[in-house]
mmCIF file of the C-alpha atoms, coordinates in Angstrom:
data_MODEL
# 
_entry.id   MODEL 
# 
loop_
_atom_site.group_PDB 
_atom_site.id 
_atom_site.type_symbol 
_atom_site.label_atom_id 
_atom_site.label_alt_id 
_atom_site.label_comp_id 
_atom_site.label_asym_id 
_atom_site.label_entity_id 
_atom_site.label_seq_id 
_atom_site.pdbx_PDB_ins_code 
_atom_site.Cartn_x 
_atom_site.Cartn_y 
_atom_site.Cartn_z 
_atom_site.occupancy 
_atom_site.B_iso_or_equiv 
_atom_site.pdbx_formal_charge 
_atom_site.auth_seq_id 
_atom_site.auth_comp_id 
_atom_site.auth_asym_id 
_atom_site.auth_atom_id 
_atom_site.pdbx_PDB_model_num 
ATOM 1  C CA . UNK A 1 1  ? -18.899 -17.875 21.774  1.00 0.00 ? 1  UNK A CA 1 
ATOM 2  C CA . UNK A 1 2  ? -21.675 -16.960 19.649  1.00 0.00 ? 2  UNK A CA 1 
ATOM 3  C CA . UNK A 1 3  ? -20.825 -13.314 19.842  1.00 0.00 ? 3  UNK A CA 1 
ATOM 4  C CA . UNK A 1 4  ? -17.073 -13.622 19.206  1.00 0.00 ? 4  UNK A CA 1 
ATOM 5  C CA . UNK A 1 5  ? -18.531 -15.904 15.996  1.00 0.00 ? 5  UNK A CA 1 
ATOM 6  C CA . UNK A 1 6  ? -20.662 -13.028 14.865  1.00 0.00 ? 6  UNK A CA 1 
ATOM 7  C CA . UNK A 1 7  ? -17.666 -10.547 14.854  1.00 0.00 ? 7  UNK A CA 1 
ATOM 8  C CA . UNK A 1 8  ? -15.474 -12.650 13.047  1.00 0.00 ? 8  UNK A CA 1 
ATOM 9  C CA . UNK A 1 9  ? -18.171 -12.853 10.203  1.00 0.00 ? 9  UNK A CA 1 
ATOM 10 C CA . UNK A 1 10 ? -18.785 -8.951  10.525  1.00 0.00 ? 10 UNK A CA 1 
ATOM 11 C CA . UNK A 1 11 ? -15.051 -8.699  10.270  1.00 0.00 ? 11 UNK A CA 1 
ATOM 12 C CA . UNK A 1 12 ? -14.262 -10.819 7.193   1.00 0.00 ? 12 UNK A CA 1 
ATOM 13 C CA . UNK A 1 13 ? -17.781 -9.164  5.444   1.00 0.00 ? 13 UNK A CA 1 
ATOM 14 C CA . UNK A 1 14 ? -16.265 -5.547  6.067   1.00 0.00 ? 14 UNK A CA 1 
ATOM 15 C CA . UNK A 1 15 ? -12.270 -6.380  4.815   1.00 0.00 ? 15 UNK A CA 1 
ATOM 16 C CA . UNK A 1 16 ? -14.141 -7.677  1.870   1.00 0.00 ? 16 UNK A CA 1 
ATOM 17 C CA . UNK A 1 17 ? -16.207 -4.277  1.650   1.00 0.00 ? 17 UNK A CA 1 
ATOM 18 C CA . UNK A 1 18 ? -13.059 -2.307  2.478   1.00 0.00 ? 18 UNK A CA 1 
ATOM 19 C CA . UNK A 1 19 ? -11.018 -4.497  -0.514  1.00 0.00 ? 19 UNK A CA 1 
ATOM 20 C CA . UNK A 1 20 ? -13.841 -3.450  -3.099  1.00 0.00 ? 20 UNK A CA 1 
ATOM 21 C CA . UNK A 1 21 ? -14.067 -0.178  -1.921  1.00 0.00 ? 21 UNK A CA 1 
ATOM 22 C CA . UNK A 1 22 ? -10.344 0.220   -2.174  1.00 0.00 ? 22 UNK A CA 1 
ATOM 23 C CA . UNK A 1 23 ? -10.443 -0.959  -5.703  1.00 0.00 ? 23 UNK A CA 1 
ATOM 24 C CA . UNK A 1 24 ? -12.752 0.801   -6.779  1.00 0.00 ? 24 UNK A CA 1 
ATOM 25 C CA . UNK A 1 25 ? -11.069 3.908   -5.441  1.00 0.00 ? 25 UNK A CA 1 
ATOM 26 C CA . UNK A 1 26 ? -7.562  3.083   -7.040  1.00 0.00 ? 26 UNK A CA 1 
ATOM 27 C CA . UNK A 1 27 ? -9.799  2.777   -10.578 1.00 0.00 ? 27 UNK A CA 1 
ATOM 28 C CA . UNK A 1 28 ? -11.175 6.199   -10.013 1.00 0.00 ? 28 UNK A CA 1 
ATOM 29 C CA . UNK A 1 29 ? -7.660  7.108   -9.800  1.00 0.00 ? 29 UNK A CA 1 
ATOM 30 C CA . UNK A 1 30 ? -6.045  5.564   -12.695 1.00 0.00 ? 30 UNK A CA 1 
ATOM 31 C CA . UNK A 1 31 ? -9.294  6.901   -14.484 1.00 0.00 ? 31 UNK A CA 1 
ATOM 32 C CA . UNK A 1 32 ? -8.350  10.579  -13.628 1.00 0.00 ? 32 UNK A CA 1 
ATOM 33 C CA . UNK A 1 33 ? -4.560  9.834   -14.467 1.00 0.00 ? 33 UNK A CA 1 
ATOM 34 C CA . UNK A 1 34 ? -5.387  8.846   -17.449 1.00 0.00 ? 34 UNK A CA 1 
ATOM 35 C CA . UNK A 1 35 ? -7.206  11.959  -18.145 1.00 0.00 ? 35 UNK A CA 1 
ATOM 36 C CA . UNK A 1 36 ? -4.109  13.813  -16.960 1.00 0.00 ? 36 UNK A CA 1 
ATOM 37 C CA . UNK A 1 37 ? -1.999  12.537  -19.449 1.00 0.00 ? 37 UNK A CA 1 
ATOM 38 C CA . UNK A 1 38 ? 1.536   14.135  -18.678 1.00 0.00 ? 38 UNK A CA 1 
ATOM 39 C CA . UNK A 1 39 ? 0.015   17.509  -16.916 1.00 0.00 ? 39 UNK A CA 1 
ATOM 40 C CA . UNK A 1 40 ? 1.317   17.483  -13.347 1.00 0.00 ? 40 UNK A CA 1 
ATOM 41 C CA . UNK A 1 41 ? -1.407  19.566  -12.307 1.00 0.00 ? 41 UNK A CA 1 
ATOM 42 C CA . UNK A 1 42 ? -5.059  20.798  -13.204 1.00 0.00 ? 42 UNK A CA 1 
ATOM 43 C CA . UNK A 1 43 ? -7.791  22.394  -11.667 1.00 0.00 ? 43 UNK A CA 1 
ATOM 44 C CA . UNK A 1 44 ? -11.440 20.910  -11.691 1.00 0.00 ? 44 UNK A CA 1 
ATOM 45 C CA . UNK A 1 45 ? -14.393 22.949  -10.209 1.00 0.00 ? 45 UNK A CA 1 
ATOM 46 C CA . UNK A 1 46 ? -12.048 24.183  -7.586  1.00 0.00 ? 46 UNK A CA 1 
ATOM 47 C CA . UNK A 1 47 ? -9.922  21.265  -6.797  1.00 0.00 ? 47 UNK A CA 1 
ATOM 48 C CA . UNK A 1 48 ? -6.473  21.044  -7.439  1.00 0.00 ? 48 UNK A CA 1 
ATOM 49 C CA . UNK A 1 49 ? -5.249  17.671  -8.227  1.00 0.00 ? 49 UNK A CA 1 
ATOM 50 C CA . UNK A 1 50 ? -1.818  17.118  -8.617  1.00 0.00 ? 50 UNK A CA 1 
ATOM 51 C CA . UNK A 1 51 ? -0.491  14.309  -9.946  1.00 0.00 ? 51 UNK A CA 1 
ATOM 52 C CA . UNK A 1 52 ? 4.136   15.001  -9.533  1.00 0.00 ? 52 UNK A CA 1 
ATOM 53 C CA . UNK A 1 53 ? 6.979   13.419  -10.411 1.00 0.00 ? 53 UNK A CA 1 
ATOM 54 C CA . UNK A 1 54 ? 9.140   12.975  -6.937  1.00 0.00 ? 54 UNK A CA 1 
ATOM 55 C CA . UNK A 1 55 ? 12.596  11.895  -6.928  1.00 0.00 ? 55 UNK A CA 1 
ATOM 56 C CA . UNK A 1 56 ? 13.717  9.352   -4.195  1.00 0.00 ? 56 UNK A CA 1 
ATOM 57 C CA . UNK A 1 57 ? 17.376  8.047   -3.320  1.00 0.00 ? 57 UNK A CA 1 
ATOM 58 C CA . UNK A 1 58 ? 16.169  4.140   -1.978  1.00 0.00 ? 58 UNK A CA 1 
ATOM 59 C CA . UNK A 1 59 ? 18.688  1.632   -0.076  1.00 0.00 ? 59 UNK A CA 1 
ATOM 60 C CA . UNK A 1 60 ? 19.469  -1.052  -2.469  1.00 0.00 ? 60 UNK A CA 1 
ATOM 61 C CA . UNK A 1 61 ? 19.018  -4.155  0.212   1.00 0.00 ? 61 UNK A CA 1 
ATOM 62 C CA . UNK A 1 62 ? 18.797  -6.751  -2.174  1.00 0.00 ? 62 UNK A CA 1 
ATOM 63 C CA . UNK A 1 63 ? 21.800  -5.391  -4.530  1.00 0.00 ? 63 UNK A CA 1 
ATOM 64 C CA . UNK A 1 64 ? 24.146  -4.311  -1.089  1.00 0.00 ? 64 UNK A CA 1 
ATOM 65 C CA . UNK A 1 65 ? 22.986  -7.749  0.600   1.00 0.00 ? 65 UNK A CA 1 
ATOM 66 C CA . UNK A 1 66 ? 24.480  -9.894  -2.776  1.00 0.00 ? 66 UNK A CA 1 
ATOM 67 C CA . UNK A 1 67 ? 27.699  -8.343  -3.161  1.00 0.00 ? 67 UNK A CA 1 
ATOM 68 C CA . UNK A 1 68 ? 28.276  -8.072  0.543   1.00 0.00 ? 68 UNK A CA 1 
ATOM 69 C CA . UNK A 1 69 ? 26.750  -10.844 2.245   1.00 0.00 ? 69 UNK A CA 1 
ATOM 70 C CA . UNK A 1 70 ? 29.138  -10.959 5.169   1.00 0.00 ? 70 UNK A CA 1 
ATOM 71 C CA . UNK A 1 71 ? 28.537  -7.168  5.995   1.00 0.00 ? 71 UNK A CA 1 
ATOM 72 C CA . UNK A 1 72 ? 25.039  -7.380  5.165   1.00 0.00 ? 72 UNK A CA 1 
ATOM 73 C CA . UNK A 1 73 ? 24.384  -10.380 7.815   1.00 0.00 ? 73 UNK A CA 1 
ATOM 74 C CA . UNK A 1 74 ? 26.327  -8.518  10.492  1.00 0.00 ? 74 UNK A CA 1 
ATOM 75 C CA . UNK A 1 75 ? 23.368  -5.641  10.880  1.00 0.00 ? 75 UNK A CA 1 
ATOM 76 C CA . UNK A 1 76 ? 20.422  -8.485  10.453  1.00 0.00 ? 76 UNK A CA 1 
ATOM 77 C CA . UNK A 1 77 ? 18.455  -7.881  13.735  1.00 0.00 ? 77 UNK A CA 1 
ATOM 78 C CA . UNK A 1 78 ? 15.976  -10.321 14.833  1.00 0.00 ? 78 UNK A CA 1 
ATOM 79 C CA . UNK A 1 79 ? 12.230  -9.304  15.894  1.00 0.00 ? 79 UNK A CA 1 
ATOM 80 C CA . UNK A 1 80 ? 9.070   -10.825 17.110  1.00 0.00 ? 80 UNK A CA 1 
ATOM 81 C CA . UNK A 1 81 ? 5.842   -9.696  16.108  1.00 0.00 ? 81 UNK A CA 1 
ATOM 82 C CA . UNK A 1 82 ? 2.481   -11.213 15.970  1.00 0.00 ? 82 UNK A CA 1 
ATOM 83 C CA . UNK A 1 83 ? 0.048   -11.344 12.952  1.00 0.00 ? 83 UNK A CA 1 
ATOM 84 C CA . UNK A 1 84 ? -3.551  -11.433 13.287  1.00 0.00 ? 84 UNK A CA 1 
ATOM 85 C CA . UNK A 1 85 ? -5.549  -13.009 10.127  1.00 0.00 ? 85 UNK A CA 1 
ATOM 86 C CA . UNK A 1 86 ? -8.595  -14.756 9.918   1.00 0.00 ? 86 UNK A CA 1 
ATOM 87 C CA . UNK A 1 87 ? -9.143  -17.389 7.304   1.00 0.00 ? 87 UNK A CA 1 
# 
């Protein structure tokens, strides 16, 4: 058991080091939009960063599932999944 103990503690170190990381990647980002202002695209020692408005049409669940409850609860579908966490 004192293996399985050991991974757990590697594991919950390195989603820690993967949060900061991730953080710290998504301020680098914001840093660079910023920097952007409202240019879609510019070019930086040979890299192209892009940074483009896209357009979406999105399924209004919420919205569709208020004003037609009854139809809405007809296509609910049931599923079973498992979720692994450590705490």
């Amino acid at each position: 058991m004192h293996e399985l103990s050991k991974r757990i503690n590697d594991y919950k170190s390195l989603k820690i080091t993967i949060k900061d990381l991730e953080q710290k990647l998504l301020d680098m980002e914001n840093e660079i939009k910023n920097f952007m202002g409202d240019q879609e695209e510019i070019i930086v020692d040979g890299n192209t960063v892009r940074w483009k408005k896209v357009i979406q049409n999105r399924f209004d669940t919420a919205t569709f599932s208020k004003q037609h409850s009854a139809l809405h609860d007809q296509f609910l579908k049931q599923i079973e999944t498992r979720r692994f966490t450590i705490t």
